[in-house]
RODO-2510 file (C-alpha; in nm, 4 decimals, decimal comma):
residues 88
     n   res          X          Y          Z
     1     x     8,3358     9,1560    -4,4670
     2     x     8,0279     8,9784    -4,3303
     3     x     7,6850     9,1992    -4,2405
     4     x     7,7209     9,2665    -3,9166
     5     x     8,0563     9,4439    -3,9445
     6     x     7,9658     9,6382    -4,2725
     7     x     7,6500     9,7763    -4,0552
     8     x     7,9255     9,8519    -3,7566
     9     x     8,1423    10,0200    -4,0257
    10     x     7,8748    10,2533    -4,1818
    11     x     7,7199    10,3543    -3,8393
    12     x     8,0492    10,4782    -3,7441
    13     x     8,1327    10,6389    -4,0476
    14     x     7,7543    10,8167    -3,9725
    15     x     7,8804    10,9435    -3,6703
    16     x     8,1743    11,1516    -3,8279
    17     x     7,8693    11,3558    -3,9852
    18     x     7,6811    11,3825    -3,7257
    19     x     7,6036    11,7097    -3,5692
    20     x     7,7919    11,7273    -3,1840
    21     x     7,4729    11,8801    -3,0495
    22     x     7,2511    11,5930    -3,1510
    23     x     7,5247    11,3411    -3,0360
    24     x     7,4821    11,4807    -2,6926
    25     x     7,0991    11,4492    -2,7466
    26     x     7,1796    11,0746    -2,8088
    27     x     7,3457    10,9709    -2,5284
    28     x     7,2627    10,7348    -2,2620
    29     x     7,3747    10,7447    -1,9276
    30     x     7,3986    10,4307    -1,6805
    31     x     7,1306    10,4342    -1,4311
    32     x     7,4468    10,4415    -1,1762
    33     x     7,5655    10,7718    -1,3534
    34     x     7,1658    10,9218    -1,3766
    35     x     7,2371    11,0125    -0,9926
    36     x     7,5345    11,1567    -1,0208
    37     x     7,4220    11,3472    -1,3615
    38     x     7,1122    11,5014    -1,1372
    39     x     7,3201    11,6204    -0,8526
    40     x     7,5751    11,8103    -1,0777
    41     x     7,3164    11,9388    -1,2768
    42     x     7,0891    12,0695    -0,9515
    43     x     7,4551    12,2370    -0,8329
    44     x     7,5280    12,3875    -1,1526
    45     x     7,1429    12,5230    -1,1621
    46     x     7,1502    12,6493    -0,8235
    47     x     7,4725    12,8407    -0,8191
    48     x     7,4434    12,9766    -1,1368
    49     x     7,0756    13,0101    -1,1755
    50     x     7,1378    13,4186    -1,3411
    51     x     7,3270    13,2029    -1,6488
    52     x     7,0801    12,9923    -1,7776
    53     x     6,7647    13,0522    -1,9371
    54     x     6,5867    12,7715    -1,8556
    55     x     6,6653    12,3896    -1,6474
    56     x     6,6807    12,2347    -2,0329
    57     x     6,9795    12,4898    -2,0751
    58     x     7,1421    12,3729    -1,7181
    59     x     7,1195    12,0233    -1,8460
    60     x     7,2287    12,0815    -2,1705
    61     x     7,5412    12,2241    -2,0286
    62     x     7,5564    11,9647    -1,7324
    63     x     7,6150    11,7148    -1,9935
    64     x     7,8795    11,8496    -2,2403
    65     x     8,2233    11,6670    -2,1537
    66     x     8,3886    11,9274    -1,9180
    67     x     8,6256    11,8991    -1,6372
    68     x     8,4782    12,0559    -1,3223
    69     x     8,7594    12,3329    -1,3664
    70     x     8,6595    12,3984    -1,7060
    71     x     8,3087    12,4166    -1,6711
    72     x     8,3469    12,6855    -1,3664
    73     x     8,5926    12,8870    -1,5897
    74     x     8,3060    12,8965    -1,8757
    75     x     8,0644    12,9506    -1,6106
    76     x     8,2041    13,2576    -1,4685
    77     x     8,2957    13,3687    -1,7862
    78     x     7,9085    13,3765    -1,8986
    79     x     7,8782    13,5570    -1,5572
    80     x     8,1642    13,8175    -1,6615
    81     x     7,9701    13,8629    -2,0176
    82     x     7,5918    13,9004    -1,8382
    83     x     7,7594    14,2086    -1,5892
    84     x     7,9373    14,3783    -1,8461
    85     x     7,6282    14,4160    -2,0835
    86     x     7,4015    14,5086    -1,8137
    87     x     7,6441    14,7365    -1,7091
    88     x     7,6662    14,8958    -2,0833
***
């Protein structure tokens, strides 16, 4: 095994043990994907702006690998949560 693929072979075996949070962290979107990232992630803040704490939060949610139907399941779940402990 030359160099280059023992370095390939222990980065991936690195990424088994890395954390899934700071994976997401890591990743770099296309510039052609930066647009699209921004728009979901201004509708997400906007219609659920009672759900997150802060824009870092949107985004942080905006990026995890969803589909849209289960990201508006877990959103309206988090809005389900929110009523019933205000309402406690």
């Amino acid at each position: 095994m030359d160099i280059d693929q023992r370095i390939t072979a222990t980065e991936e075996e690195d990424a088994f043990d890395a954390d899934l949070s700071q994976a997401i962290h890591r990743v770099e979107l296309s510039s052609d994907c930066v647009s699209e990232r921004n728009a979901e992630l201004n509708r997400i803040a906007d219609k659920y702006s009672g759900v997150f704490k802060s824009r870092a939060d949107a985004e942080y949610f905006a990026m995890l690998p969803l589909t849209s139907v289960d990201r508006e399941q877990v959103l309206q779940r988090s809005r389900q949560i929110m009523a019933e402990s205000v309402a406690s």
